[in-house]
N, C-alpha and C positions, 0 to 999 in steps of 0.2 A: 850946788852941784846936783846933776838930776841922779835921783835912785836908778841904782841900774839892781834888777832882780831877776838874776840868770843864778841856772845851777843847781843843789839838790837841797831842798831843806827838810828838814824834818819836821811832820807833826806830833810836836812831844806830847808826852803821855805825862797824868798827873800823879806822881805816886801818894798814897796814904800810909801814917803809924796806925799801928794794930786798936789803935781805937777811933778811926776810921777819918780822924780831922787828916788833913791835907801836910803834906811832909817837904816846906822847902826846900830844907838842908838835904835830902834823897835828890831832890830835884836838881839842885848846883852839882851835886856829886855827879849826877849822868851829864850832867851839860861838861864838868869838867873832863868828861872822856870823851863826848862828841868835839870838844875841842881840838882833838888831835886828829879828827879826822880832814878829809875836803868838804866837808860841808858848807855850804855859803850863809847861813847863817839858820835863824831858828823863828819855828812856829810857838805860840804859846796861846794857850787857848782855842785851840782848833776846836772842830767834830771830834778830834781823838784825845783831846784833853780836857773832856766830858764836860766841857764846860758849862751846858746847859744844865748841871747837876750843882754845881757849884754858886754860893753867894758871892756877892760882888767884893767884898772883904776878903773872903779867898784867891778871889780874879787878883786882886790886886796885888795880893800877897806872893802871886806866882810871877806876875810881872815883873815885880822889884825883884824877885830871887833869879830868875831870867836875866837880867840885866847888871845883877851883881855877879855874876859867874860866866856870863857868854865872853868868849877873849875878842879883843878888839879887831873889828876888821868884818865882824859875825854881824851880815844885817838881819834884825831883830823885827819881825812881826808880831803884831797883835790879832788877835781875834778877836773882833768889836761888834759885831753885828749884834741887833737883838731886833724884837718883836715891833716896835715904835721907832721911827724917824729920829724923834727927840731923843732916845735912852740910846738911839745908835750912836747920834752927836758925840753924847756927854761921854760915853764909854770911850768913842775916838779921841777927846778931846783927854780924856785921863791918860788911858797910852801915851800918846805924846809927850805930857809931863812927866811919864816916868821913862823916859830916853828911847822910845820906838822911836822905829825908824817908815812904820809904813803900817797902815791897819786892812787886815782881809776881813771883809764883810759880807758877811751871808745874805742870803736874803730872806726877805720874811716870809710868814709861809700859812703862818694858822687860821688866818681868812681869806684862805686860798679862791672859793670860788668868786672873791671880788676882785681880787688880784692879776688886773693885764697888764699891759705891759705899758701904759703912760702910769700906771702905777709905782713900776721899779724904776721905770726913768726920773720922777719926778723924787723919789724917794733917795737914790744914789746921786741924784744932782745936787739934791740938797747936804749930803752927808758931805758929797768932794766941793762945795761953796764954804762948808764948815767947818772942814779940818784943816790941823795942822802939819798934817804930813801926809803923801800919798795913800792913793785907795787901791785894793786890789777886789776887784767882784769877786764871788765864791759864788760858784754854781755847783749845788750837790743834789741832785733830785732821789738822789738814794735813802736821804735822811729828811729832805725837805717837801720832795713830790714836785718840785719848781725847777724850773727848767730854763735859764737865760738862754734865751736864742741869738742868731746869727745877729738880728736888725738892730734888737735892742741892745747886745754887747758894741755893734759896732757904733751906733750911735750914742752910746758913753762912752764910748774910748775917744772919742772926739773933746772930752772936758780935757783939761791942762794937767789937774788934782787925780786923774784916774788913770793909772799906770797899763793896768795888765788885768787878768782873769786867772784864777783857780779853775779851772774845768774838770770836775771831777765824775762828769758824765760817762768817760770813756770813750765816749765817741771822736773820730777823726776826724769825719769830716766836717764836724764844728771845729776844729779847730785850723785844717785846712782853710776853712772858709773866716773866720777870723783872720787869720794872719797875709791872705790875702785880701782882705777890707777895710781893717782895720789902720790909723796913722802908723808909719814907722817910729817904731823905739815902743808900741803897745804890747807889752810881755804876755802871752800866753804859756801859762805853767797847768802841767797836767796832773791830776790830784791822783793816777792810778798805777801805781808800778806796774801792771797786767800792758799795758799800752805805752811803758817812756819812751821806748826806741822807735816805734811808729808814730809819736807824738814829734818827738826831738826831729825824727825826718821829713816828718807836714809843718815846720817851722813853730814849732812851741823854742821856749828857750833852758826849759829847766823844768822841776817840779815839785808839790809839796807830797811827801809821802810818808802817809803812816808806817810803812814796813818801814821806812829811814829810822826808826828810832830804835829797829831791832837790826835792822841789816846797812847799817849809812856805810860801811866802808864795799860792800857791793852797790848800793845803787851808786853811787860816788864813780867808782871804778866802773860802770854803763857809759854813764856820762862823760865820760875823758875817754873812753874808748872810742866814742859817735864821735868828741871834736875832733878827734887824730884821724878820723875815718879810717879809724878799723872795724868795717862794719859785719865783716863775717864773725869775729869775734863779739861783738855789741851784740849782735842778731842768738848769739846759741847762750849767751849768758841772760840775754833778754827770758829766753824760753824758762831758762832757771829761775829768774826772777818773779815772771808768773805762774808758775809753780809755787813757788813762796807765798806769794802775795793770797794765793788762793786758800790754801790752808791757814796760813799764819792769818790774814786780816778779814778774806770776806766769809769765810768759814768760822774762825774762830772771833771774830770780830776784836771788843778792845781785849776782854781778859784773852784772846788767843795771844794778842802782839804782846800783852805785859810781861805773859809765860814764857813768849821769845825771848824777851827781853831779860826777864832772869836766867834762862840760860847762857847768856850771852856775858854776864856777869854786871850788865846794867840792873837798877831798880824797878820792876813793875809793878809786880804784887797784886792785889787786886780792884777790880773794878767799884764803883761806889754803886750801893744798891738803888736803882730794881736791876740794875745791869748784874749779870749773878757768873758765880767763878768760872772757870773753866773744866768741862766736865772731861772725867777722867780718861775716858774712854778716846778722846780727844789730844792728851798731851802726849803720846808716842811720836805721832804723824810730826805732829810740829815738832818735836826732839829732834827725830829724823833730817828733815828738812833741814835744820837750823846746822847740825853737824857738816852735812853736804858744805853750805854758804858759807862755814867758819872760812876767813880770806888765810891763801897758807903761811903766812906767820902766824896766824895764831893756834894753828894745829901743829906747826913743830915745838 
């Protein structure tokens, strides 16, 4: 049965104990409350779950815990990407054995100025010839400097093994221009809650969001708003949302969303170093914000 990846998923965040190793059992505990939400299932090992800080032994360790606590029904992505072709394989190919359902793959980045664009094609053909489960490209130029374009998205969405795109550019009119190029059933999910409701209405299907791991039961609630086409509602809650998204993630980056995240009564805590805590002078604004977004049950 083909992956269908429509809908809101979260890029979870890795929590650590106070001596600074990686905290599975924090980590099932938040995934056991994202379970109650609509969430369609879950990111592990994103850009927001600092992965590139992390050893492979901890990769690993958040995978199994991932998948020992996501409730059934929750499809389950990986973050596989790395720096080599091969290491992208092996990483893909481990995912897989431990019950993903689909692996997002960044692209490489650190010998950028050699890097064109028969480069990423012949790199992501190879990944989607070698895996065992669907590919999802991740375009992040914010963290990468790399940038998948129109021609070379649309001509890997023509492989069988490569589903959809992470877009986490912000821009629309890539995405516009994908889903109009792109084969039917090629998922375009937009990585920016500043952008889902202009995303969702130029034909994306869903999205991966870091603010989802401090705010899933509003971005959730965006996204069923658009499919009912209630769009004057979608459109003012949207405005909220980037509002949010602005303080809480691209201002405060991870320690901003973690500090959401503990108000919220999930686990953040803090970031692994060089990434450094949350400065003080900073956590009112996102207090603020977060009180606003509380959904009203949970303010009465």
């Amino acid at each position: 049965m083909p992956v269908d990846v429509t809908g809101i998923f979260p890029a979870l965040t890795t929590p650590y104990n106070q001596d600074g190793l990686i905290a599975p059992d924090r980590f099932k505990r938040n995934l056991s409350r994202y379970n109650r939400t609509g969430l369609a299932g879950y990111v592990v090992l994103g850009s927001t779950g600092e992965s590139v800080l992390l050893s492979s032994a901890e990769g690993d360790a958040l995978l199994s815990a991932g998948k020992e606590a996501a409730e059934p029904g929750k499809l389950l992505i990986a973050g596989t990407g790395a720096e080599s072709t091969a290491e992208t394989i092996a990483r893909t190919k481990r995912a897989a054995s431990l019950g993903y359902d689909v692996a997002l793959v960044k692209t490489p980045y650190y010998y950028k100025p050699a890097y064109k664009a028969e480069v990423y094609l012949r790199h992501y053909f190879s990944v989607a010839d070698q895996s065992p489960i669907p590919i999802l490209l991740y375009s992040v130029p914010v963290f990468t400097g790399i940038t998948l374009e129109t021609p070379e998205v649309v001509e890997l969405a023509q492989h069988p093994n490569i589903i959809g795109i992470k877009d986490s550019s912000g821009v629309i009119q890539r995405v516009v221009e994908v889903v109009a190029k792109a084969p039917a059933g090629f998922r375009v999910l937009t990585g920016s809650a500043a952008v889902l409701h202009p995303a969702l209405a130029s034909g994306a299907m869903g999205a991966i969001l870091a603010l989802a791991s401090a705010l899933p039961e509003r971005c959730v609630e965006l996204f069923e708003l658009f499919l009912q086409g209630r769009r004057e509602e979608a459109k003012k809650l949207q405005q909220r949302l980037a509002s949010a998204s602005k303080a809480i993630v691209s201002e405060g980056s991870i320690a901003g969303l973690k500090y959401a995240m503990d108000l919220r009564g999930y686990y953040g805590g803090l970031p692994r170093l060089p990434l450094l805590p949350l400065a003080e002078e900073k956590k009112q604004a996102i207090a603020e914000i977060v009180g606003q977004m509380e959904p009203t049950a949970a303010r009465a």
